[in-house]
C-alpha positions in Angstrom: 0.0 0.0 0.0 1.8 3.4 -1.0 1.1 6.2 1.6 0.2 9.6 -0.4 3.2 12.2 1.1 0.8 15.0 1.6 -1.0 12.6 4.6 2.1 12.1 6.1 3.0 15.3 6.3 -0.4 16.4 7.5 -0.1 13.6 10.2 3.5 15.4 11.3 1.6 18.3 12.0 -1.0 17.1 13.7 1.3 15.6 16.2 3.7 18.7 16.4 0.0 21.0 16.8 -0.3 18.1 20.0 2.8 18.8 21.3 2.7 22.9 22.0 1.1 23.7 25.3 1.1 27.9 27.3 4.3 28.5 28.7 3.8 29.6 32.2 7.1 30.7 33.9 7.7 29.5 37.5 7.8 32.5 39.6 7.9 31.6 43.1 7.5 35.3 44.5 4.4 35.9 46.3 2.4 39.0 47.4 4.3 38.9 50.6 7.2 40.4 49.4 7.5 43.8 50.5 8.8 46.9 48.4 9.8 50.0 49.9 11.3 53.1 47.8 12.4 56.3 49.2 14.8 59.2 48.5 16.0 62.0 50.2 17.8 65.1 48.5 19.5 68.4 49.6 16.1 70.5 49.0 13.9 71.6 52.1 10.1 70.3 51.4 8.1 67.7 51.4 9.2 64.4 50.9 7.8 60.7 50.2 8.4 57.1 50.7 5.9 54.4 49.1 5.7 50.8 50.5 3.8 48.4 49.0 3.8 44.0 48.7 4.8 42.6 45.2 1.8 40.9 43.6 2.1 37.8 41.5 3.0 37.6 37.9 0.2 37.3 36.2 -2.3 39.2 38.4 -0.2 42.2 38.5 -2.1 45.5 40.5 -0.8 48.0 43.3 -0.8 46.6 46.9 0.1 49.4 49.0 1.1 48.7 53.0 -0.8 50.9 55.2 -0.8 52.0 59.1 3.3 52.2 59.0 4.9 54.4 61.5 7.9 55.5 58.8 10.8 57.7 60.1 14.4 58.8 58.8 16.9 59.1 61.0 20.6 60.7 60.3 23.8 59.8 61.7 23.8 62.0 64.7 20.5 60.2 65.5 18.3 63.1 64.9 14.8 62.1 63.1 12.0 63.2 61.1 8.3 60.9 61.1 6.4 60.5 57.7 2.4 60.5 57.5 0.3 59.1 55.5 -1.0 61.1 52.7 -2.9 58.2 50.8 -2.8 54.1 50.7 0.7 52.9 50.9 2.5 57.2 50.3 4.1 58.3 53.6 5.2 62.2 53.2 7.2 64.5 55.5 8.2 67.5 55.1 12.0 67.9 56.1 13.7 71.5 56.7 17.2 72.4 55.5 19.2 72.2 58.5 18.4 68.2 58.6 19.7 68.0 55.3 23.6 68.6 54.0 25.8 67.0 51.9 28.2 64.6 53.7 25.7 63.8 56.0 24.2 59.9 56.0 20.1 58.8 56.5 19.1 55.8 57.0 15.3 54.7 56.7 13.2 52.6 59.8 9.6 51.2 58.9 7.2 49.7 61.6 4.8 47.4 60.0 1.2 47.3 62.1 2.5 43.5 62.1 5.0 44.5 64.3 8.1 44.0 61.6 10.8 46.3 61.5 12.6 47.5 58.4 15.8 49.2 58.1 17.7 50.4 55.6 21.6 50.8 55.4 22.7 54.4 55.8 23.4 56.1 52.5 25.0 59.5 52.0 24.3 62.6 50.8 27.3 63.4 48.0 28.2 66.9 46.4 26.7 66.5 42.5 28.2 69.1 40.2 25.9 71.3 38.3 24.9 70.6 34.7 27.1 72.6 32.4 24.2 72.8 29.5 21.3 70.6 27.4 21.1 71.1 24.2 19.9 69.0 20.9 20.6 68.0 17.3 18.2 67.4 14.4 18.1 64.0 13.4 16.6 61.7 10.7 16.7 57.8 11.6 16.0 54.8 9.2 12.6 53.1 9.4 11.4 50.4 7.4 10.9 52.3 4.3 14.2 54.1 3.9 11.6 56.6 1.8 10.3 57.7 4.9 12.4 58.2 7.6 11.8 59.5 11.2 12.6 63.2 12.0 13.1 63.9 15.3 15.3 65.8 17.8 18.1 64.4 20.2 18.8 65.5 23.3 21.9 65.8 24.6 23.8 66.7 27.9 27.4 68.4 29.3 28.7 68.3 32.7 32.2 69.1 34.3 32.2 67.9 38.0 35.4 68.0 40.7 37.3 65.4 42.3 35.6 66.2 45.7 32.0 65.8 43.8 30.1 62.5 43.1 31.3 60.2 40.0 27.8 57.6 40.1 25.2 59.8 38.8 21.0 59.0 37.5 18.4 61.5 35.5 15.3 62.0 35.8 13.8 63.4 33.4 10.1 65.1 32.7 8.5 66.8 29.6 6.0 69.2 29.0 4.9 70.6 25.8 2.0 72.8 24.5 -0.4 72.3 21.3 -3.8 73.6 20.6 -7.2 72.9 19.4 -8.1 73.2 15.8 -10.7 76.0 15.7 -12.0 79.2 17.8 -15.6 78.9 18.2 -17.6 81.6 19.6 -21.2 80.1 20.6 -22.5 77.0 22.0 -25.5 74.8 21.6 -26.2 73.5 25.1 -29.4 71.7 23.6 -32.1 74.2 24.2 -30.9 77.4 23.3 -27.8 79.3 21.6 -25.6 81.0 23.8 -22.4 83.6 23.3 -19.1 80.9 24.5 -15.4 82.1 23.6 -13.1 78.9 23.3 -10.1 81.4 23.3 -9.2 80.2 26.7 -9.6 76.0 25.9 -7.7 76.5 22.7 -3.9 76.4 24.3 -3.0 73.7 26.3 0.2 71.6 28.4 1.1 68.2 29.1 3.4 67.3 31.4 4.7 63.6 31.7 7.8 62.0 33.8 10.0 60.0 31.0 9.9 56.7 32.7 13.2 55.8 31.7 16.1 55.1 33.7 19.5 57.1 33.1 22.8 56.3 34.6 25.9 57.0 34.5 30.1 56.7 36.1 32.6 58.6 35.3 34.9 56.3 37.9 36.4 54.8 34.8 37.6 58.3 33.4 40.3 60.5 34.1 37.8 63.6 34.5 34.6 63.5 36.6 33.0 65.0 33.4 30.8 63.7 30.8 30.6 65.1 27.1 27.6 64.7 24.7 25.5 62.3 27.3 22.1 60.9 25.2 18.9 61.7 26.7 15.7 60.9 24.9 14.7 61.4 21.2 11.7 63.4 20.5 10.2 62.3 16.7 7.5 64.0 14.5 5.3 61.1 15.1 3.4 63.4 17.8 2.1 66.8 18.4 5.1 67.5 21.2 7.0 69.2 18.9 4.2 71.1 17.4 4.4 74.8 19.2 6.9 74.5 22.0 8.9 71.4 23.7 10.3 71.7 27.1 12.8 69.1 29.0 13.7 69.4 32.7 16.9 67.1 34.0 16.9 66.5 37.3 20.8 65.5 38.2 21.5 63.1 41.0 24.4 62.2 43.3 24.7 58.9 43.7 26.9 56.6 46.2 28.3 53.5 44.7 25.9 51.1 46.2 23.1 53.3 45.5 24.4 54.0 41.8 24.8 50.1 41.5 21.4 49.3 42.1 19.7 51.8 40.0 22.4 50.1 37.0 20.6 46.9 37.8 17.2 48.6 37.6 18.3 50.6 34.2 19.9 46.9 32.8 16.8 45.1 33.7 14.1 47.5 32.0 15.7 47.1 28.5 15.8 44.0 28.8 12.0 43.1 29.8 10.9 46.3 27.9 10.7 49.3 30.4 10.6 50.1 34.0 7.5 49.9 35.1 5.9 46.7 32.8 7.2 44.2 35.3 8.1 43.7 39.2 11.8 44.4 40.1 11.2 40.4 41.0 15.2 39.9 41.5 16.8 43.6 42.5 17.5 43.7 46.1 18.2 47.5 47.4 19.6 48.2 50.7 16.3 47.6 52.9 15.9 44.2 55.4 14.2 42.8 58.1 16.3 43.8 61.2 14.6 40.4 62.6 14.7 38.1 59.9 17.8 39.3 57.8 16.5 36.7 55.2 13.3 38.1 54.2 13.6 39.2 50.4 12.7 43.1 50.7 12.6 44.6 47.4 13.1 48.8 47.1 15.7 51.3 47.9 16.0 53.7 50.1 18.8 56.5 49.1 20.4 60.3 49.6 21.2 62.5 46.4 22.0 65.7 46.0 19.5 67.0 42.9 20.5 69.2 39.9 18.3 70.6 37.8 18.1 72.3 34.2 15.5 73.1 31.3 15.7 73.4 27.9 12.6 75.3 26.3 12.6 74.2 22.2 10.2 76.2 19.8 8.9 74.8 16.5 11.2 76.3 13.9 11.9 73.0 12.3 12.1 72.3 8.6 10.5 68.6 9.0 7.0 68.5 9.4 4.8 67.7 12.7 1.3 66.8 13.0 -1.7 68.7 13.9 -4.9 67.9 15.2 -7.1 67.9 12.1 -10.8 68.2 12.0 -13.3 68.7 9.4 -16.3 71.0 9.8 -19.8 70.4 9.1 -23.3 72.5 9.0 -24.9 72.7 12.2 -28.3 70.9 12.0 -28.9 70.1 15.9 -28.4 67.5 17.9 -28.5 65.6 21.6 -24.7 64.9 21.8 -24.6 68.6 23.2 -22.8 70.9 24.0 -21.7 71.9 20.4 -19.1 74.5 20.0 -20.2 76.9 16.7 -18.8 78.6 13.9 -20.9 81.2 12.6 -20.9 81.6 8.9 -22.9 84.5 8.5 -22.5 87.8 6.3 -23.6 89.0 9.6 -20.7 87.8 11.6 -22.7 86.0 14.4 -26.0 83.8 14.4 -26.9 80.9 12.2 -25.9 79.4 9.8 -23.9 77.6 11.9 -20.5 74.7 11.5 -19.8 72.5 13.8 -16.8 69.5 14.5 -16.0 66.9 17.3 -15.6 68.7 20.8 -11.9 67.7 20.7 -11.7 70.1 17.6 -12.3 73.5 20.0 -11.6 72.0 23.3 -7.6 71.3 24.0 -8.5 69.3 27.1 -10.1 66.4 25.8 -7.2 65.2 24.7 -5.5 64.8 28.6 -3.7 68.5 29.1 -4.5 71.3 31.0 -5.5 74.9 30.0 -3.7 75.7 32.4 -0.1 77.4 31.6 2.8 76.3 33.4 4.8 78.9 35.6 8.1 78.5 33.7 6.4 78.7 30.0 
């Protein structure tokens, strides 16, 4: 009997189709672990420290700690208590002459289960200032090297001392302004017409922490200076660039330990795609049980001395950037009110009338606030 190929090879893979089953990866962490982060800097003002248990892989959700008694204590043994402002957020507000550089702090945390939680005493180093920010106009390849992406790159000097900090980290926050499409000047509320100026919902400011982690050590160099140091890229694949972009770096002093663990932080979100998509499941800070030193206690508590420097970058680029784009239509009425109006009339107000999505006239809608920043 001859066997026709084409069943064979349908049998093959119907057995290899048998074969694949869900990988599930063995995670033994459990929602017991405790997480505690913290910093404290060289600025007088209020201060937090978040503690919360790791939750399990695949049923990942924020499980904050409450009812903590939180304190930081220096080396002289002087201390400052934290309250809690909301589930799991301890702040404090901590005046100048607690904080200086050269001075160590050390975080305690009192569980209402009656644990205690220390962290080792980190201290508070010189950081130099940030010499400038600036950027450079770049084009990088996509898929169709027809098309490729326009963009802006930021970039970073700093010349430090031998008596400053070599283990630095950046923070780094953006805020940028773009507007609505269209002015309108009355409003359909959905019984009558009424006189409405969008002039003040036309303008509007985002403001988003990158969550990316930067570090850096210049303890391989001769100088404690850095030249050239890549922050982010900024494309024409958004609106930020549209009217005016603005980058704050927040420079921080780091100690070795401290500096070491943030590495491991920056390390492991490339590799698992970003900071804050998984659990720091296998970085241990510098926080324990002072009565069971072999609890796994995940978080770090640390002292920096904080820099900090904006850039402000207007729209006077040659590439193009997108606008919110919205097509008008007549008026005719409606129950999806209110409707922001156009008037059309030789008159210069009343109907007829033209009318587009809400989003169109009001900036807000799309997440910002009409609200202008203090350093715009």
């Amino acid at each position: 009997m001859r066997v026709n190929r084409y069943h064979i090879l349908f049998l093959l893979l119907l057995v290899c189709r048998s074969c694949i089953e869900p990988f599930e990866p063995a995670i033994e962490e459990s929602q017991e672990v405790m997480v505690i982060n913290g910093m404290i800097t060289d600025q007088p003002g209020i201060h937090y420290v978040e503690i919360s248990r790791a939750t399990p892989y695949n049923e990942p959700f924020y499980h904050p700690v409450r009812g903590c008694l939180v304190i930081v204590i220096d080396e002289t043994g002087d201390m400052i208590r934290y309250y809690e402002a909301e589930s799991g957020k301890y702040y404090a507000y901590i005046p100048g002459y607690f904080l200086a550089t050269g001075k160590s702090y050390s975080l305690q945390v009192y569980t209402s289960d009656q644990k205690e939680y220390r962290s080792d005493f980190d201290t508070l180093l010189p950081c130099p200032p940030i010499d400038s920010i600036y950027y450079e106009i770049e084009f990088r390849e996509t898929s169709n090297p027809e098309l490729p992406l326009a963009g802006i790159q930021f970039y970073m000097d700093m010349s430090g001392s031998s008596s400053d900090s070599r283990n630095f980290m950046w923070q780094l926050e953006e805020t940028w302004e773009y507007w609505a499409a269209y002015f309108a000047h009355e409003i359909w509320w959905g019984g009558a017409f009424e006189k409405f100026d969008t002039y003040d919902i036309f303008k509007c400011w985002e403001i988003h922490p990158i969550r990316k982690i930067y570090t850096a050590t210049t303890r391989p160099l001769s100088v404690n200076a850095f030249k050239k140091y890549a922050f982010n890229f900024v494309s024409n694949r958004t609106d930020r660039l549209s009217v005016m972009y603005s980058l704050l770096v927040k420079q921080q002093s780091l100690t070795r330990s401290a500096y070491e663990y943030w590495e491991k932080m920056r390390v492991q979100s490339v590799e698992t795609g970003g900071l804050y998509e998984t659990q720091p499941s296998s970085t241990i800070g510098n926080i324990y049980n002072t009565n069971d030193p072999a609890e796994i206690v995940l978080g770090m508590f640390y002292a920096t001395q904080q820099r900090t420097k904006r850039i402000m970058v207007k729209n006077e680029f040659d590439f193009q950037i997108p606008h919110i784009t919205c097509e008008l239509e007549p008026f005719q009425g409606g129950f999806d009110f209110p409707y922001y109006l156009i008037s059309i009339s030789p008159m210069g107000k009343g109907p007829p009338y033209l009318t587009a999505d809400r989003i169109c006239f009001d900036c807000r809608i799309k997440g910002g606030t009409n609200v202008k920043p203090d350093y715009w």
